[in-house]
Short mmCIF file of the C-alpha atoms (twelve columns), coordinates in Angstrom:
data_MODEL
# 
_entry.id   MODEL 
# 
loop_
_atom_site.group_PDB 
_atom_site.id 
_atom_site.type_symbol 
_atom_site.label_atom_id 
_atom_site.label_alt_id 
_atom_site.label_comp_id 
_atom_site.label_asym_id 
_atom_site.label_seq_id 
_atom_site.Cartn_x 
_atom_site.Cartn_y 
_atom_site.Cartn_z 
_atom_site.pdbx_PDB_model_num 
ATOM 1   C CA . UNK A 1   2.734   -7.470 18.038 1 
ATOM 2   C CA . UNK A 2   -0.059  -6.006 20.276 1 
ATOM 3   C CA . UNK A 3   -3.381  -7.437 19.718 1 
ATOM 4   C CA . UNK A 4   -6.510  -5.481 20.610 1 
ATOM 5   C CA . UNK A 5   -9.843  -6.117 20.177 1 
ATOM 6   C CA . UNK A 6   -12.176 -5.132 17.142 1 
ATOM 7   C CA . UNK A 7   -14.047 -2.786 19.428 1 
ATOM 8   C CA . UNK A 8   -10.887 -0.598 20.159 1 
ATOM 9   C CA . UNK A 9   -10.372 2.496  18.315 1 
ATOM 10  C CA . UNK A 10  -6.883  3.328  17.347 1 
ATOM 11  C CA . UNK A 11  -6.018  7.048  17.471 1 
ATOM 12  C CA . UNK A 12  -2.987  8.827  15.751 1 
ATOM 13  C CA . UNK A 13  -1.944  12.465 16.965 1 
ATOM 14  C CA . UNK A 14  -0.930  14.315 13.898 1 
ATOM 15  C CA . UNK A 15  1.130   16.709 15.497 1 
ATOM 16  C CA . UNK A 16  4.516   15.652 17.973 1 
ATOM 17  C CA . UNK A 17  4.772   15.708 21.413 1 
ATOM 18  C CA . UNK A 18  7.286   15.956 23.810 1 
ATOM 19  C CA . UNK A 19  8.073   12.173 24.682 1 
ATOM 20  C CA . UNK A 20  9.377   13.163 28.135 1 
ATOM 21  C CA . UNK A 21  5.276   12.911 28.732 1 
ATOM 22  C CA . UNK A 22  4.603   9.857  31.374 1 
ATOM 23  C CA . UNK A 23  0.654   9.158  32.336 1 
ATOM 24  C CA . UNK A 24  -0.283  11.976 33.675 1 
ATOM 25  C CA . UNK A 25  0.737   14.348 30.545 1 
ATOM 26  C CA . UNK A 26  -0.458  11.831 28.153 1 
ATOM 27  C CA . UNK A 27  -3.893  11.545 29.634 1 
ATOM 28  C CA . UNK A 28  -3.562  15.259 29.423 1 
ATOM 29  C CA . UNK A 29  -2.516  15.681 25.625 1 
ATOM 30  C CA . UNK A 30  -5.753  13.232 24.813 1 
ATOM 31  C CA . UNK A 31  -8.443  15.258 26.700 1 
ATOM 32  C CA . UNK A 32  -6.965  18.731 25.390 1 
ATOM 33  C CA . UNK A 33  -5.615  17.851 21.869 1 
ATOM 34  C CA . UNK A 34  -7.663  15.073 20.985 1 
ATOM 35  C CA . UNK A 35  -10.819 15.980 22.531 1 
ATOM 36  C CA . UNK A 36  -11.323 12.071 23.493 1 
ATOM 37  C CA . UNK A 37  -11.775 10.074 26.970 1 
ATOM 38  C CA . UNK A 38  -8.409  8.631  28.004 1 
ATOM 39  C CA . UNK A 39  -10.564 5.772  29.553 1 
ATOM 40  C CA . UNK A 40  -12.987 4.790  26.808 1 
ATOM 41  C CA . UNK A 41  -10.334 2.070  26.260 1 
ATOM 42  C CA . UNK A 42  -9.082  3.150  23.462 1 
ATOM 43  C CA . UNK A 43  -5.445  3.371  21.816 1 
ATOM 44  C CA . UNK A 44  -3.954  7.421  21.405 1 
ATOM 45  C CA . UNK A 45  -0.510  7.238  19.867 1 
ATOM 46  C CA . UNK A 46  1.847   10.048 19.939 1 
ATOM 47  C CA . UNK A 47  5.225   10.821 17.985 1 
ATOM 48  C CA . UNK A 48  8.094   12.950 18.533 1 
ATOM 49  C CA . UNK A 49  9.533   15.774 16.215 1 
ATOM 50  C CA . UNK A 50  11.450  13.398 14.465 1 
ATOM 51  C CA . UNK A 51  9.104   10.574 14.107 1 
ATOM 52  C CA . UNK A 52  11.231  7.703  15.695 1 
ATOM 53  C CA . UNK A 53  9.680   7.411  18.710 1 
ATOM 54  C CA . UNK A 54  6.455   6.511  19.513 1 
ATOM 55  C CA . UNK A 55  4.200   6.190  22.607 1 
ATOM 56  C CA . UNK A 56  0.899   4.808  22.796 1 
ATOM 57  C CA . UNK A 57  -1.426  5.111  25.743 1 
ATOM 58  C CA . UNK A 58  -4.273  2.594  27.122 1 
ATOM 59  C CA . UNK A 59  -6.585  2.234  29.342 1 
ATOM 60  C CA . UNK A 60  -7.297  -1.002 30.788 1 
ATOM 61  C CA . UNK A 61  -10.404 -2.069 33.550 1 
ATOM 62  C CA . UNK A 62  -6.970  -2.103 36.009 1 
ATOM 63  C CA . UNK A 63  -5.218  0.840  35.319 1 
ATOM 64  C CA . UNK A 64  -3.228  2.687  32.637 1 
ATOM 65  C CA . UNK A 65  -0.741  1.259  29.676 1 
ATOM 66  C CA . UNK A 66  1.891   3.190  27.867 1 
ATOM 67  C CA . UNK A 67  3.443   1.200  25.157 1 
ATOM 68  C CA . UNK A 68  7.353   3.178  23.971 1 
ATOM 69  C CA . UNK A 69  8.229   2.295  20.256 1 
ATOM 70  C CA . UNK A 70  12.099  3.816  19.463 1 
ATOM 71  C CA . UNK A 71  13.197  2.686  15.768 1 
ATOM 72  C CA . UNK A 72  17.266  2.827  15.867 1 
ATOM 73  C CA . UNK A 73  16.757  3.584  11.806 1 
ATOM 74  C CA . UNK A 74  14.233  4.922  9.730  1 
ATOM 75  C CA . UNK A 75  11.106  6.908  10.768 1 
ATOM 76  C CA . UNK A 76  7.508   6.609  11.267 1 
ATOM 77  C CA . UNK A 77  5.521   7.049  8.804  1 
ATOM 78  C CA . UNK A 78  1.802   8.717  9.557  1 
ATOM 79  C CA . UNK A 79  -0.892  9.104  7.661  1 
ATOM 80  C CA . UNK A 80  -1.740  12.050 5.831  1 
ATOM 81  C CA . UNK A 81  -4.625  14.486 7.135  1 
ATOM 82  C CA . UNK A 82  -5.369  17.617 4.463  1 
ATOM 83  C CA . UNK A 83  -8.230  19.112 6.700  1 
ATOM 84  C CA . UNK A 84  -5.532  20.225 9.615  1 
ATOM 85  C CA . UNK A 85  -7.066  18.138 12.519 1 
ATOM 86  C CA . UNK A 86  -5.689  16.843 15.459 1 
ATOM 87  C CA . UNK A 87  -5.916  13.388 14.953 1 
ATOM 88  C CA . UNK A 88  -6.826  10.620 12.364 1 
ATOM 89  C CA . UNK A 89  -8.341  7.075  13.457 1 
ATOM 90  C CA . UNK A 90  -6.394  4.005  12.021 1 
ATOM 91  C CA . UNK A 91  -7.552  0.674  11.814 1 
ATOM 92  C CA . UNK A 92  -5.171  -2.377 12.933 1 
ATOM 93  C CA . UNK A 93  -3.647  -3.070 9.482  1 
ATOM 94  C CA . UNK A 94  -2.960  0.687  8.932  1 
ATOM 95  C CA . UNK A 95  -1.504  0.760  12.767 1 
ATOM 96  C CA . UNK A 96  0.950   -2.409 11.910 1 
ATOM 97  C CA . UNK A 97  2.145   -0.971 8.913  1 
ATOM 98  C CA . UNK A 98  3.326   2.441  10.796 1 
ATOM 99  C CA . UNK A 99  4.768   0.346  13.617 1 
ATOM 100 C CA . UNK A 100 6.923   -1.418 10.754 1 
ATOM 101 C CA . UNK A 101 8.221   1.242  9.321  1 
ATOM 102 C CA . UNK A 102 5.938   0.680  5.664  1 
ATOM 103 C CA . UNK A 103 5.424   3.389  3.806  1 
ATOM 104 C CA . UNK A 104 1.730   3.762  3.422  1 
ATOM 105 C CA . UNK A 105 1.715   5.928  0.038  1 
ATOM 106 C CA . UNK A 106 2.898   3.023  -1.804 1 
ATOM 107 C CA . UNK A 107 1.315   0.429  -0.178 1 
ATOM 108 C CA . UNK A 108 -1.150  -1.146 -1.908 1 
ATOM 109 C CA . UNK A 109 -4.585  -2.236 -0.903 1 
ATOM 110 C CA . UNK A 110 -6.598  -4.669 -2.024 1 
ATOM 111 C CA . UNK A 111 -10.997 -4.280 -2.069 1 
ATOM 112 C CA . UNK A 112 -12.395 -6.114 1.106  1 
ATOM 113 C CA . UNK A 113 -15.319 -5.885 2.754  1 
ATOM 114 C CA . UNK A 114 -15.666 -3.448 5.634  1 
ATOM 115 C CA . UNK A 115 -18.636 -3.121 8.202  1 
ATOM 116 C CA . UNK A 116 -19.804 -0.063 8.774  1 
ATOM 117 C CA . UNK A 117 -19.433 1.264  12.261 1 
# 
C-alpha cells in the first residue's frame, strides 16, 4: 500500500490515456489536461480505455515516481464527475478503495469528522 502524507493531494484523470506514456508524456498530460504543477508533489493518476491499468505519477524533492497498477481481473472503478471536468480530487480512503477494485456506489460511508482545507 503506498502511504503519502496528509498534505498530498490525490488527483484522478477522468478521461483515459494512452499508457504507453513514460515521464515525459505524463508530466505533459498533467500540465495540459489537468491544468496542475507536476511538481507540487502531488499524486495524478491516469487509466487506460479499459480501466485495468493504472499509472500514477509523483514528484519527489529527488526526482520523478511513476507507480503501474495492471489488475489481471476486474476493472477500476472511478468516481463519478456530472459537471464534465478533467479531473476529480480523491482523498486516501477513496484512492484505496479504487486501487482494490471496490465499487464505490455501494460502498458505504460512515459520518466522520473532516477538516476543512
Amino acid at each position: 500500500m503506498l502511504n503519502f502524507s496528509s498534505s498530498v493531494r490525490i488527483y484522478v484523470a477522468t478521461a483515459p490515456c494512452n499508457m504507453g506514456k513514460s515521464f515525459r508524456g505524463l508530466t505533459g498530460l498533467v500540465r495540459q489536461r489537468l491544468a496542475e504543477d507536476p511538481l507540487s508533489g502531488h499524486l495524478f493518476c491516469f487509466v487506460n480505455r479499459r480501466k485495468t491499468l493504472m499509472k500514477c505519477l509523483f514528484a519527489t524533492p529527488n526526482g520523478m515516481t511513476i507507480y503501474y497498477r495492471k489488475l489481471t481481473r476486474g476493472t477500476f472503478e472511478l468516481p463519478h464527475v456530472a459537471d464534465g471536468s478533467q479531473k476529480v480530487e480523491v482523498d486516501t480512503a477513496t484512492f484505496a478503495m479504487i486501487l482494490e477494485g471496490i465499487d464505490l456506489k455501494t460502498a458505504k460511508r460512515r459520518k466522520r469528522f473532516h477538516r476543512q482545507r
